[in-house]
Z-matrix of the N, CA and C atoms (Angstrom, degrees):
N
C 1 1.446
C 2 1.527 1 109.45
N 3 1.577 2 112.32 1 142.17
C 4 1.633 3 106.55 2 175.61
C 5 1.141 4 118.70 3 -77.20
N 6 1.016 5 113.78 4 157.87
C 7 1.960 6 128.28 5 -174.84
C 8 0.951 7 87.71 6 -83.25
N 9 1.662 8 128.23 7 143.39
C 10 1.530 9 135.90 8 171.50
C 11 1.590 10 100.67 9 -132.13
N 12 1.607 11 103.48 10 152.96
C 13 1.506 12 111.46 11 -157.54
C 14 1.540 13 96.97 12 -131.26
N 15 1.241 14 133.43 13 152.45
C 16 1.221 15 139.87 14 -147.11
C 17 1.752 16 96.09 15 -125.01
N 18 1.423 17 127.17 16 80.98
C 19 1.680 18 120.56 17 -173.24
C 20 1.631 19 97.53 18 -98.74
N 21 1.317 20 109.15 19 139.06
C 22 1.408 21 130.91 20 149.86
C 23 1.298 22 115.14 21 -74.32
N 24 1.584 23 97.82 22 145.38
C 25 1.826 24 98.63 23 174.36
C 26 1.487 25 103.52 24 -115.51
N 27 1.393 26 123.44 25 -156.80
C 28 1.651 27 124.02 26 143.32
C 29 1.744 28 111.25 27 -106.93
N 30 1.353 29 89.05 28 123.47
C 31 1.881 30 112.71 29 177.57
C 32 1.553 31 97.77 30 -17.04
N 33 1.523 32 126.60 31 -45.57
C 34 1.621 33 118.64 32 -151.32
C 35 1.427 34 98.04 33 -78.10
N 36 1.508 35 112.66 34 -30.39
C 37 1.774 36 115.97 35 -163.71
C 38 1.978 37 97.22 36 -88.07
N 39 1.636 38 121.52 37 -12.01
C 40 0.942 39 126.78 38 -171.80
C 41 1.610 40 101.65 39 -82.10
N 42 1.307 41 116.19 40 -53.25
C 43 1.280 42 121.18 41 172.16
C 44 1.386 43 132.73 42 -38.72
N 45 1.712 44 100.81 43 -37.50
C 46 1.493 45 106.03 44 -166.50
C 47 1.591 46 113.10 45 -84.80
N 48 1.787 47 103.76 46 -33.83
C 49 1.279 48 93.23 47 166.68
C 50 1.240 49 118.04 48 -91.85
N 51 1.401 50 108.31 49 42.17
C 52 1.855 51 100.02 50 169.04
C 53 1.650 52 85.66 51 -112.70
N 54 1.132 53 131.99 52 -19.07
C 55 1.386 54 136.72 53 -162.48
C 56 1.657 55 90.13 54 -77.32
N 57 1.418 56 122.27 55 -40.07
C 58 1.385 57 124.51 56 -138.52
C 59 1.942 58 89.06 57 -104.34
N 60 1.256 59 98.12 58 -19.96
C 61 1.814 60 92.07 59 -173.49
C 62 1.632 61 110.96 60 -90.35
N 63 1.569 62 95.72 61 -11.04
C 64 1.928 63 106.17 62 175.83
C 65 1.490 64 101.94 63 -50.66
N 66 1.347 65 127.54 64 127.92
C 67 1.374 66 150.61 65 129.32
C 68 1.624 67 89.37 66 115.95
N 69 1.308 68 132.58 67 10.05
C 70 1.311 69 152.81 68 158.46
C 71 2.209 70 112.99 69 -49.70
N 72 1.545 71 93.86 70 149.94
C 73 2.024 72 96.08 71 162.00
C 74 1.573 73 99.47 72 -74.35
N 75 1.843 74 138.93 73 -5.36
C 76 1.256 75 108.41 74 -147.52
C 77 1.704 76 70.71 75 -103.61
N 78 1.698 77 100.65 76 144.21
C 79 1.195 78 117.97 77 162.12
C 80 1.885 79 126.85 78 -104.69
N 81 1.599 80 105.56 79 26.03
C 82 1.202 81 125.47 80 167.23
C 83 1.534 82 135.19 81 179.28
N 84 1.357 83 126.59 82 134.72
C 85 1.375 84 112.21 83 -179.26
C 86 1.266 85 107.17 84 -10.31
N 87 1.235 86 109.42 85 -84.26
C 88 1.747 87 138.45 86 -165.22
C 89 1.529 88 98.55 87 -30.80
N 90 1.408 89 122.11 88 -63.63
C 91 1.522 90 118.01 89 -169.69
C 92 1.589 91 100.72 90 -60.45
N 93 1.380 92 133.47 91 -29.43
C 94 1.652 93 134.39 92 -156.65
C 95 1.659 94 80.43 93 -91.30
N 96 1.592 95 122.96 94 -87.86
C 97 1.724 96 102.85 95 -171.31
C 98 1.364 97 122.24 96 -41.23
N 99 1.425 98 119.19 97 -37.62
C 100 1.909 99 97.33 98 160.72
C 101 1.410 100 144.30 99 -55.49
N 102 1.684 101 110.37 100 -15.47
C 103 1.237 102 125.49 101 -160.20
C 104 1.706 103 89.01 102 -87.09
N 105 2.163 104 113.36 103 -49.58
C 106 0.823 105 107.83 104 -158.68
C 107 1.868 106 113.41 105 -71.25
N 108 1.515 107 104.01 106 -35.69
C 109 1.542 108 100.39 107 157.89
C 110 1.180 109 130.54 108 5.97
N 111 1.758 110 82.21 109 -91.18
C 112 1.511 111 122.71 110 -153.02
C 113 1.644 112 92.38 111 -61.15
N 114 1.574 113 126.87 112 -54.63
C 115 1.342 114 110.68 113 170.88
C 116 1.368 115 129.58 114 -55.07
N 117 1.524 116 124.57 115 -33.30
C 118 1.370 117 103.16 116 -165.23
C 119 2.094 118 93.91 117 -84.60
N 120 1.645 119 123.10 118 -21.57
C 121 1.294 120 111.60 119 157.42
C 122 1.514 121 109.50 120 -35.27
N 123 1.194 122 126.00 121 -76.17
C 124 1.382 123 125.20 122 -162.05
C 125 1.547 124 114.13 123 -47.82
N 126 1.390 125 106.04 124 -35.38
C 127 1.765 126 101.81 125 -174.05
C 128 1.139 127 97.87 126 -73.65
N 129 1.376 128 122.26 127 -28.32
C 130 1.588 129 93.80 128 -170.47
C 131 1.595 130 115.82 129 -93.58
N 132 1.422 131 110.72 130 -3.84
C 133 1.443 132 116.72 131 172.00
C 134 1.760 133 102.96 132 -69.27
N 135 1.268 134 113.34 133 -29.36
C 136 1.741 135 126.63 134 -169.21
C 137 1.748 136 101.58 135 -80.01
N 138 1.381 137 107.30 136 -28.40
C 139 1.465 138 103.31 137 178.55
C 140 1.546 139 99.98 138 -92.95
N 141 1.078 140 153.17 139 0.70
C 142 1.248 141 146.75 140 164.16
C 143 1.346 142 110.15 141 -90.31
N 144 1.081 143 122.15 142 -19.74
C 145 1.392 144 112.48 143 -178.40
C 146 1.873 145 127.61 144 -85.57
N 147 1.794 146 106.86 145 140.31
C 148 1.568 147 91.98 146 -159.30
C 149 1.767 148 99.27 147 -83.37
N 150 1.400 149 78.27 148 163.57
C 151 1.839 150 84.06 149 172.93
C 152 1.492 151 118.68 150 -86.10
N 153 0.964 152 127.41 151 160.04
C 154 1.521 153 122.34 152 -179.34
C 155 1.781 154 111.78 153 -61.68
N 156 1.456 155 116.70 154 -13.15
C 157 1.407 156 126.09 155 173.38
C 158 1.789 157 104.93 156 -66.31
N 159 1.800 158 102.71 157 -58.65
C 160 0.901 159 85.57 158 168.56
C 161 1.637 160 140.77 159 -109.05
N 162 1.150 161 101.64 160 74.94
C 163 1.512 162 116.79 161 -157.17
C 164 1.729 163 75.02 162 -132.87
N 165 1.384 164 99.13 163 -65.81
C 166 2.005 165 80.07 164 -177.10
C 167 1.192 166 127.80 165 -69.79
N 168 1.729 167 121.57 166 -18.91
C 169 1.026 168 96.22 167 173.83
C 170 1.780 169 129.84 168 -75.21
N 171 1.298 170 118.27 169 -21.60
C 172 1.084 171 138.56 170 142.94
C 173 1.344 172 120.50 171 -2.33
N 174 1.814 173 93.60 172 -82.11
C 175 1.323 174 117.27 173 -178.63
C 176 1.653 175 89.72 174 -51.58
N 177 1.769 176 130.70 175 -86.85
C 178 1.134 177 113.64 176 -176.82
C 179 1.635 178 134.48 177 -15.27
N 180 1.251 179 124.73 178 -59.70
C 181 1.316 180 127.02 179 168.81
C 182 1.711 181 115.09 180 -51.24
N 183 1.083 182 98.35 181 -50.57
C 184 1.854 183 84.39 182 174.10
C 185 1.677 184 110.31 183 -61.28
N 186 1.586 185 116.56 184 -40.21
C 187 1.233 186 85.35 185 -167.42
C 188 1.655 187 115.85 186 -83.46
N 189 1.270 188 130.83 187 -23.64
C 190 1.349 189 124.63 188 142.33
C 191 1.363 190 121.50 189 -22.30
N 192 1.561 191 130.45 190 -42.48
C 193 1.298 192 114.85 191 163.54
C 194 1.216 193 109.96 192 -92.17
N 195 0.871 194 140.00 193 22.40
C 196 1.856 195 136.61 194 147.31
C 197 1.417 196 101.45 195 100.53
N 198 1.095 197 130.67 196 2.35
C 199 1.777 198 152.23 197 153.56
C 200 1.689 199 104.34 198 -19.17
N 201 1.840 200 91.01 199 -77.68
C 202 1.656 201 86.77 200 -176.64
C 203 1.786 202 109.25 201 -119.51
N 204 1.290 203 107.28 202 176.86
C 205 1.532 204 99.60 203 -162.12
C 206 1.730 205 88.37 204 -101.15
């Protein structure tokens, strides 16, 4: 089971996304700041990741230094 953590906001930033989740699927702050999280986690897991371009060139440079055969 996940560990769950109990965050405070400020009332003014609480308000707005209750303003912004009206006529919304999220049926609470809590579910809307997790959703938004979990996405900007993912983009930045998507910006760390190499592309297969540079995955070979990589690979190239090591084996130029005698790294890989």
């Amino acid at each position: 089971m996940a560990e769950e953590y109990n965050l405070s906001i400020p009332a003014s930033l609480a308000k707005k996304i209750k303003e912004r989740i009206e006529g919304t699927g999220f049926d609470s702050i809590s579910s809307y700041v997790t959703y938004v999280l979990r996405e900007l986690l993912a983009e930045d897991e998507k910006e760390n990741e190499l592309t297969k371009e540079d995955e070979e060139k990589i690979k190239e440079r090591l084996r130029a230094l005698g790294y890989l055969d």
